[in-house]
Each structure stands twice: as C-alpha cells, then as structure tokens.
N, C-alpha and C positions, 0 to 999 in steps of 0.2 A: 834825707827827706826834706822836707818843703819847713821850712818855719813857721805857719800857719798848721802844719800838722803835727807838728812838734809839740808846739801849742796847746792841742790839745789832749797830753800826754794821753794816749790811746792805749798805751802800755799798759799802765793799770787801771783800766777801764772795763775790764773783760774773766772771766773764767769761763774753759772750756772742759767739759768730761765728755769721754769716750770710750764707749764700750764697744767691745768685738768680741765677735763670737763667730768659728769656726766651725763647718759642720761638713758631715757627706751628706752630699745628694742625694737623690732616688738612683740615678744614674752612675753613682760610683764618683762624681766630682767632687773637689773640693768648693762648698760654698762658704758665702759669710755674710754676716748682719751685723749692722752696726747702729748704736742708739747716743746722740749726740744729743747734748745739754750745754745752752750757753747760756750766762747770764751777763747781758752789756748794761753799760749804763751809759748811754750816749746823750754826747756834749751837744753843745749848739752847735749849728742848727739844725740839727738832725732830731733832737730834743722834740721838737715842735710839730716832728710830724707820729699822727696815730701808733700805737706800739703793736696793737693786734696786725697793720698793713706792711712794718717795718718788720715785724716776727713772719708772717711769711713772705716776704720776697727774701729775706736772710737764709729760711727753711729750704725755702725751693734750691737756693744758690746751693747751700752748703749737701742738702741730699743729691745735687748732681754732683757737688766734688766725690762725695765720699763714694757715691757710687762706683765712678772710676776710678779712685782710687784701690777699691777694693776688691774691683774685676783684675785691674792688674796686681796688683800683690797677689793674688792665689794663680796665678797663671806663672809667677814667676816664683812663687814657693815651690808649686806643681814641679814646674822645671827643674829646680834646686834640688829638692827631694831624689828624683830620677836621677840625677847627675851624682847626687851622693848618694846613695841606694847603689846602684852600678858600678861604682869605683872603687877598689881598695886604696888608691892612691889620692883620690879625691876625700877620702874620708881621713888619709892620714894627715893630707896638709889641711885639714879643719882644725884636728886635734893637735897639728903643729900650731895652728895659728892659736888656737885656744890658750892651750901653755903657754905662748909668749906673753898672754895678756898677763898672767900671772905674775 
C-alpha cells in the first residue's frame, strides 16, 4: 500500500460483525439476510466530514456488497448441495477430504 495509507494504520481502526441467516423461500429457494455492524473510527481527513452522511454512503456501499455477495453464495451452496445430494462418490471425496484435515 501507499505510505500515506499506511500512516494511517486503518487496521485497527475498525470492527466488523456479521450475521446471516439462512432461510426457504415461499417458493422452495434457498434465501438469506444479512445484518452488518461497523464501528470505524476515521482518521484525518475523513474525521472532518459529518458521521450521520459518512454512515450512509458506507451503508449504501456495503448493503450492495453483501447483497451480491449473498445472492451468489446460495446459488452456489444450491449447486453444491445438488451435486452432493446426487453423488455417492462426490460425497465420499468430501468425507475423504474431511479426514485429511484431521
């Protein structure tokens, strides 16, 4: 990174939680909601401007990440599931892989 950003160790500047939650649909799909909590405490000069107008343009940004974030993960859970569901042999290299961690 930049030394000017470095600068302002941004690292410990921050905590993030996030929750999810996993549901069916009306429709038999897999949905999901997600409730995200940041608390920053921002350096100069970002410091200087309004906290209420900095909290939601952060809001906005971050509800569109998670959004798509969250569309594709259940679309690709969805897939995963079907693909192990259907397989006896895709189920055994899971439980192969699994022991190895072991």
């Amino acid at each position: 990174g930049s030394e000017v950003v470095d600068a302002m160790e941004l690292d410990g500047r921050y905590a993030i939680k996030v929750e999810v939650q996993l549901r069916e649909d009306f429709d038999g799909s897999l949905g999901a909601s997600a409730n995200v909590a940041i608390d920053v405490d921002l350096p100069e000069p970002f410091a200087s401007v309004p906290k209420n107008k900095m909290t939601k343009v952060a809001s906005g940004i971050l509800q569109n990440m998670v959004s798509l974030f969250l569309g594709e993960f259940c679309k690709l859970l969805v897939a995963d599931y079907h693909k192990w569901s259907s397989s006896a042999n895709e189920r055994q290299r899971r439980l192969e892989l699994e022991e190895a961690k072991l």
